[in-house]
C-alpha positions in Angstrom: 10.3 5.7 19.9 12.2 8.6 18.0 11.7 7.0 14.9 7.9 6.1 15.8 7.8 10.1 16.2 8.9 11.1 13.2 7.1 8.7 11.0 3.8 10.4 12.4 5.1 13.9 11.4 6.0 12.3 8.1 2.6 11.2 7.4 0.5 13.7 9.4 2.6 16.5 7.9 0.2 17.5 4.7 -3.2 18.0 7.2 -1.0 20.8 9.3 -0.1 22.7 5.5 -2.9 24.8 3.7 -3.1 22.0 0.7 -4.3 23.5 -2.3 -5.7 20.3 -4.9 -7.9 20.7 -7.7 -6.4 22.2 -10.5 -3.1 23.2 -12.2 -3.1 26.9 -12.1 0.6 28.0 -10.5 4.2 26.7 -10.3 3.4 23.8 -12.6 7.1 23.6 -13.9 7.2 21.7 -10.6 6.1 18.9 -12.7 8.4 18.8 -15.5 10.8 16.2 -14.7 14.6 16.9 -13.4 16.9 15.0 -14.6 18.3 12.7 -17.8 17.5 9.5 -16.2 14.3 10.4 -14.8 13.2 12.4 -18.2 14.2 9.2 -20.0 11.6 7.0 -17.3 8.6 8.2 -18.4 8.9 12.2 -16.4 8.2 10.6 -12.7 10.0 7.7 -10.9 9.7 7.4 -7.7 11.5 4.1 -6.3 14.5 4.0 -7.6 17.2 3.7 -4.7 21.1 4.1 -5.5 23.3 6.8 -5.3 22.3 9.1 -7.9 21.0 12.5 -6.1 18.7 13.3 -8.9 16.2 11.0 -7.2 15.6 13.0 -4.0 14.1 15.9 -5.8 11.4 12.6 -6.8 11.3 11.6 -4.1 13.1 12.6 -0.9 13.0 9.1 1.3 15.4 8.1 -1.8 18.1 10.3 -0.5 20.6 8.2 1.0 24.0 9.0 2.7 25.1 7.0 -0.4 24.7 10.4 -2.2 27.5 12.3 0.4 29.3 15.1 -1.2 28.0 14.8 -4.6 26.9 17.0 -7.0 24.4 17.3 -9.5 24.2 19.7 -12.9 20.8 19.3 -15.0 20.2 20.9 -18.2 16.7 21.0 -20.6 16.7 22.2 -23.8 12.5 22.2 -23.1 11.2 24.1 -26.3 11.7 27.1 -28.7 13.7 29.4 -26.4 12.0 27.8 -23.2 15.5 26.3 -21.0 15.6 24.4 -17.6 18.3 23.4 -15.1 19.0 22.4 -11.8 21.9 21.6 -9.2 22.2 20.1 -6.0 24.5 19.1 -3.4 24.3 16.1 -0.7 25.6 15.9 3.1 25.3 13.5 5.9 25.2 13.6 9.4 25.2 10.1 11.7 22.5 11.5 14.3 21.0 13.9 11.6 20.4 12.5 8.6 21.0 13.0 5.0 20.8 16.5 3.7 20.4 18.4 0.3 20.6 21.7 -1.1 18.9 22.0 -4.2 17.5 24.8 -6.8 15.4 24.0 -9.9 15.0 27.3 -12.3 12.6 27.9 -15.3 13.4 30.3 -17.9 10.9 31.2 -21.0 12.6 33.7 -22.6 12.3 37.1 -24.1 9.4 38.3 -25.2 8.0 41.3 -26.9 6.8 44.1 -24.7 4.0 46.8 -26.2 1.2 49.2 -25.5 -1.9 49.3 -25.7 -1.9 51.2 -29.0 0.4 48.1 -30.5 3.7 49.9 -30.0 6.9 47.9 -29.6 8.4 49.4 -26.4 11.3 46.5 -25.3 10.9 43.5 -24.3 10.6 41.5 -20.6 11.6 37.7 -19.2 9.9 35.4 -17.5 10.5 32.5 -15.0 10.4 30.1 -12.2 12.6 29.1 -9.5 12.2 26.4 -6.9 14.5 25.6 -3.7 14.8 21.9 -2.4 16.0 21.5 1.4 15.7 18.3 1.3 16.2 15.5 4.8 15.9 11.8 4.7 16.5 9.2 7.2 16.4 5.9 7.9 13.6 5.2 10.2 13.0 1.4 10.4 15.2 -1.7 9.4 14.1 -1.3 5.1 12.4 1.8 5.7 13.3 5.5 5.2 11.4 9.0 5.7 12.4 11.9 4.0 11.0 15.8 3.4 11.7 18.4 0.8 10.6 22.0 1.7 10.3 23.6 -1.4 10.1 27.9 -1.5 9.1 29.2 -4.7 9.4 31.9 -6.8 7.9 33.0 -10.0 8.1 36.4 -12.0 6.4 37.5 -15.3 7.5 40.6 -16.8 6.1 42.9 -13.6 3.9 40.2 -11.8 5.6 38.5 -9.1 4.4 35.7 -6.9 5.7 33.3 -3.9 4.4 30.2 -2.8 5.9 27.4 -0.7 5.2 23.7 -1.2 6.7 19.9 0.7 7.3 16.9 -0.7 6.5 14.1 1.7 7.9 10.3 1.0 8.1 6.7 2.6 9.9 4.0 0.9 10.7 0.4 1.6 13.7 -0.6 0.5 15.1 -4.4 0.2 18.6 -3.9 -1.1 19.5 -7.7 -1.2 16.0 -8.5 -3.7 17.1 -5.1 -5.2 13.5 -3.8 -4.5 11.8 -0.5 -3.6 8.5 0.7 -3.2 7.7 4.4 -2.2 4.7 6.4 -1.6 5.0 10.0 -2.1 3.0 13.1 -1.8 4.1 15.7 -3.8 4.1 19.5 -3.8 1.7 20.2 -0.9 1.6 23.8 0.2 0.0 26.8 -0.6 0.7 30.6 -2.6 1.3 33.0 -0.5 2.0 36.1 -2.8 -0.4 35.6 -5.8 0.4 37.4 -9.2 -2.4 40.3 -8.8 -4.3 40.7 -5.6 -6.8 38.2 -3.9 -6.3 35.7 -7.3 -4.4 32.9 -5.2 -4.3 29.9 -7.9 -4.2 26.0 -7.1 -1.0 24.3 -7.0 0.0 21.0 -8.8 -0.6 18.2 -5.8 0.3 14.7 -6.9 0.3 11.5 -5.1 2.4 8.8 -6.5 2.7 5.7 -5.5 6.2 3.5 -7.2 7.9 -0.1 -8.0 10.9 -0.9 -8.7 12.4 -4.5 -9.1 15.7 -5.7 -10.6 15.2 -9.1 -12.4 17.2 -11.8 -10.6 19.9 -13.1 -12.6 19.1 -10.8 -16.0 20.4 -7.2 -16.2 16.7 -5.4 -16.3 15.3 -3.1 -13.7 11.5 -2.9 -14.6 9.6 0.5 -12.8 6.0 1.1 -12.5 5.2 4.9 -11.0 1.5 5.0 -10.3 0.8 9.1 -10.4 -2.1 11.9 -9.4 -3.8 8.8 -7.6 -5.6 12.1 -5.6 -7.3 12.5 -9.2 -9.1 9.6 -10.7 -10.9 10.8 -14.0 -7.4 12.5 -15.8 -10.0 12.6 -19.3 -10.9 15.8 -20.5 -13.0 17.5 -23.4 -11.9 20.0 -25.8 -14.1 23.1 -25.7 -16.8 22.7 -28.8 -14.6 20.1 -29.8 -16.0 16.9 -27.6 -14.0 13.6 -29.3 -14.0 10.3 -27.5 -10.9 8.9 -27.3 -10.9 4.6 -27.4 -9.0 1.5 -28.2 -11.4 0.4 -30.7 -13.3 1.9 -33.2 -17.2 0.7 -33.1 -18.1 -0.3 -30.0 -21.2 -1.1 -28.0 -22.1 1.3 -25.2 -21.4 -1.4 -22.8 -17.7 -1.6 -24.9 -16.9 1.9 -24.6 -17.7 2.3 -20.8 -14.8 -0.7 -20.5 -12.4 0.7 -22.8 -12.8 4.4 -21.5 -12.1 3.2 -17.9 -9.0 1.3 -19.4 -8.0 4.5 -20.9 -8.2 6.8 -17.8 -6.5 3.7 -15.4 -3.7 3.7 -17.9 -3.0 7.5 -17.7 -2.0 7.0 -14.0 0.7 4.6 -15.1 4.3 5.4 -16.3 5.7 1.9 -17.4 9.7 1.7 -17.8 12.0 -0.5 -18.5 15.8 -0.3 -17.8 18.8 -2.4 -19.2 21.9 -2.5 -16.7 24.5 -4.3 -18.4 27.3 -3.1 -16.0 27.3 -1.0 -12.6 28.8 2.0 -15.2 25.7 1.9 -17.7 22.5 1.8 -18.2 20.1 2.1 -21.2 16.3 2.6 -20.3 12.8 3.2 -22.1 9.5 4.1 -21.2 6.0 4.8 -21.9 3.3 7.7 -20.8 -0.4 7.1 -21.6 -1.0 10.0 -20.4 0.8 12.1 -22.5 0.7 10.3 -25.8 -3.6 10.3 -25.3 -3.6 14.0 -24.6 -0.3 15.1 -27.2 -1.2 12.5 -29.8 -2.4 13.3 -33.3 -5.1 11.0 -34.8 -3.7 8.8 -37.1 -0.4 10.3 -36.2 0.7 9.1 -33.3 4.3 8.5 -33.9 6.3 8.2 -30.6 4.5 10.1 -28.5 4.6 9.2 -25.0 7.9 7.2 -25.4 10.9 8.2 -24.2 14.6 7.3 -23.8 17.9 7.4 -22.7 21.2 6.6 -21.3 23.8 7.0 -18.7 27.2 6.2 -18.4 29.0 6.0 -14.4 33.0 7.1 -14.2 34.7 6.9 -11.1 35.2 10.3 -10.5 31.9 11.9 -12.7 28.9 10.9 -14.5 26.6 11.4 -17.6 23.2 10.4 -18.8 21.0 11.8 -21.6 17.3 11.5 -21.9 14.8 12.6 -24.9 11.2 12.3 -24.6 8.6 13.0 -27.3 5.5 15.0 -26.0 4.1 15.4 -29.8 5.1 15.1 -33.5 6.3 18.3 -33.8 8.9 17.8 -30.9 10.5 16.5 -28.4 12.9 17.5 -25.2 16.6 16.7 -24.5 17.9 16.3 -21.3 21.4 16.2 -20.1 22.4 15.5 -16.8 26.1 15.7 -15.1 27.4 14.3 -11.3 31.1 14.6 -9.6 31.9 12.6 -6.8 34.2 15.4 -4.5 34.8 12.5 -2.1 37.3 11.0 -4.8 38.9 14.5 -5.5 42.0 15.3 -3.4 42.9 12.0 -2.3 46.5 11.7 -2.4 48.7 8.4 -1.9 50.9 8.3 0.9 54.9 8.3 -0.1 57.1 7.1 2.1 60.2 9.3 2.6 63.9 7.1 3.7 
């Protein structure tokens, strides 16, 4: 009956918080992906259960007590002087749950600071900050609940604002097909501190919906993330600049209603495809429609929308690097570290004669 209980919370949760959908307006580094591995999935995976603590900030059903006393360092080199990072530590509790602690930070730089008149006076920062309290449990046989309350911060040279948002997930998990799927609502929540008085701005809400599957006797994980499902038409025109973007070239009207509703199903999709030659590696690619239609250069397309990376598993600590390519002109590295602090301190017995 507990359980029963807080599954209703779980899903009733985002009517109770002052849900703000519609537009991208505030916080939106809230949707730049956290990690290596995730980075190297396409930017949103959802459905992925193991022990890797990265994953809860995805999706928080996905924390597991799997992830006890580990630790997680992230770091983005984004773009130009633009840097990203986050950390996060994982507890667990037999009548609790799982628990973690988690902050995400944004920083943009330095910039140039003048008058009116043009005069160089010094120069101000800007950025972001996010914390992730984070609770998962286990609520049915193959089926976990989690939460992520998320308070945010953000300050631009003088202008200050403070919002908070929740992440809401459900996940069915079948470890022996090695199989997940996971339905999660993200950043629900409201500003309460806007950056000038009575401007309150619309936050980034998301609904994803994820698959994962691990081929039976072959070494590939394949992962399909369904996102902004609360958004159908993700299209959008350029400003005295209107360009139709197609899979074909001359087309019938009748042709490019069908590929145009191709184009905008496809943008929801995130398509990836891991390689898991042994428990300690994995290599994975991935493709974003989305990105590649709206980064893309005509004629140019290059590997935009692709990404990459790998990830190699010690006992004691991990690594895994992602890249993914948002246009031609660049592209993001990601670097991701875990330890283990279970497997520090251990010490053998010796017996003394």
């Amino acid at each position: 009956m507990r359980n029963i209980n807080i599954l209703i919370i779980l899903i009733f949760f985002p009517f109770f918080i002052n849900a703000q959908v519609g537009g991208d307006g505030v916080f939106t580094f809230l949707e730049i992906p956290n990690s290596a591995k995730v980075a190297s999935l396409g930017g949103a995976n959802i459905s992925i259960y193991n022990d890797d603590l990265n994953m809860a900030f995805q999706n928080p059903a996905l924390l597991n007590s799997d992830m006890e006393r580990k630790v997680v360092l992230n770091y983005v080199n984004y773009f130009t002087d633009i840097n990203l990072g986050s950390v996060a530590y994982a507890f667990n509790n037999k009548k609790i749950g799982t628990i973690a602690i988690g902050l995400q930070f944004l920083d943009y730089g330095k910039f140039i600071s003048a008058d009116a008149t043009g005069i160089i006076i010094g120069d101000f920062s800007a950025s972001d900050y996010a914390l992730n309290i984070i609770w998962s449990k286990q609520l049915f046989k193959n089926i976990t609940g989690g939460i992520n309350i998320k308070p945010l911060y953000s300050s631009y040279e003088t202008y200050t604002s403070f919002g908070i948002v929740a992440d809401v997930g459900i996940s069915y998990i079948n470890t022996e097909k090695e199989m997940a799927t996971s339905l999660t609502l993200k950043n629900i929540g409201t500003q309460l501190k806007p950056f000038t008085d009575d401007n309150y701005e619309s936050i980034p809400f998301d609904i994803q919906l994820g698959f994962s599957k691990k081929l039976n006797h072959a070494p590939f994980r394949v992962n399909i993330t369904a996102h902004h499902l609360n958004t159908w038409d993700l299209t959008y025109d350029v400003p005295e600049e209107v360009t139709t973007i197609s899979f074909a070239e001359d087309d019938t009207d009748d042709g490019d209603d069908l590929y145009d509703f191709l184009d905008n199903s496809f943008r929801h999709l995130i398509v990836g495809i891991e390689i898991i030659p042994l428990k300690s590696f994995y290599a994975s690619i991935a493709y974003n429609h989305q990105r590649r239609q709206e980064m893309a250069i005509v004629d140019k397309s290059g590997f935009t929308g692709f990404s990459w990376g790998f990830g190699i598993k010690l006992k004691k600590f991990g690594f895994s690097f992602g890249k993914a390519t948002y246009h031609l002109a660049g592209s993001s590295s990601y670097f991701s570290l875990y330890a283990d602090l279970s497997k520090f301190g251990k010490t053998k017995n010796v017996k003394v004669d």
